[in-house]
C-alpha positions in Angstrom: 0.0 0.0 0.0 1.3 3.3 -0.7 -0.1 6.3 1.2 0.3 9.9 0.2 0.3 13.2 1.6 -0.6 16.1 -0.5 -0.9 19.5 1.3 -1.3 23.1 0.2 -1.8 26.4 2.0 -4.3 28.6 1.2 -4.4 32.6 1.4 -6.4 33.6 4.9 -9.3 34.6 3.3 -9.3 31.7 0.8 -9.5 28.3 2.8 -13.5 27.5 1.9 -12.5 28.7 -1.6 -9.8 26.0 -1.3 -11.7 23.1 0.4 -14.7 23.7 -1.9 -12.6 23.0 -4.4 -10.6 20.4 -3.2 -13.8 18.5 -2.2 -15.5 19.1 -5.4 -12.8 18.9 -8.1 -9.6 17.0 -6.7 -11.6 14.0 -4.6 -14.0 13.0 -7.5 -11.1 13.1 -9.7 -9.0 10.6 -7.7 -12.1 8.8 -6.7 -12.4 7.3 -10.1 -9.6 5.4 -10.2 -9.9 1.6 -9.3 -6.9 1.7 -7.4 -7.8 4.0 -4.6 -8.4 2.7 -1.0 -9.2 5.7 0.8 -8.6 9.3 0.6 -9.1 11.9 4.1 -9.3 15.8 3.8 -8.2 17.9 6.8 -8.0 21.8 7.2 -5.8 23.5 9.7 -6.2 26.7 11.5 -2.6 28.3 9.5 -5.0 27.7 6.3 -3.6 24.5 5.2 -5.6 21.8 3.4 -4.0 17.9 3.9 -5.1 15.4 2.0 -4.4 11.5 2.7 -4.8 8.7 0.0 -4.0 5.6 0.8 -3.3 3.2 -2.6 -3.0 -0.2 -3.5 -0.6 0.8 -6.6 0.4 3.6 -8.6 -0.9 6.7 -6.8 -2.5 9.4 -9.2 -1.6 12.8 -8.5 -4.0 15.5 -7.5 -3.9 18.3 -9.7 -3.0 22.2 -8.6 -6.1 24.2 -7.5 -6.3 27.8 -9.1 -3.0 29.8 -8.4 -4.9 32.8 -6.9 -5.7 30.6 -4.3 -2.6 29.5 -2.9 0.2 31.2 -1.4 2.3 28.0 -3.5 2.5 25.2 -5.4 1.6 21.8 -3.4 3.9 19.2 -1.9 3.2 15.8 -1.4 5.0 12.3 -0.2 4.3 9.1 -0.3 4.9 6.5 2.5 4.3 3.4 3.2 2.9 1.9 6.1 4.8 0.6 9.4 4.0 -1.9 11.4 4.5 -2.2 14.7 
């Protein structure tokens, strides 16, 4: 399993502009491919949006939301699970 991590920060006044987007562009995107386990959203009071896939194979990436939302391009990583 492969799980990644892609995170972005938004402007202040542009983190529901962000989420909205992220939960109604990005997800369904990602959603449609056969290959997806889970995916998580999470929002942080600095204005950062997280989002967790978790893969069997061959992650797909989530594409960039507008640039006049963000105050950068996003990052993600991939990991893979630990057990303990």
């Amino acid at each position: 399993m492969i799980v990644r991590m892609w995170e972005v920060q938004s402007h202040p006044e542009s983190l529901d502009e962000v989420l909205s987007w992220v939960c109604e562009r990005a997800v369904p995107a990602v959603r449609a491919d056969p290959n997806l386990v889970s995916v998580e959203v999470f929002s942080s009071p600095d204005h950062r949006v997280v989002v967790i896939t978790r893969w069997r194979r061959d992650p797909v990436d989530i594409e960039e939301p507008p640039g006049y939302l963000v105050t950068r391009k996003p990052h993600s990583w991939d990991f893979s699970p630990v057990e303990l």
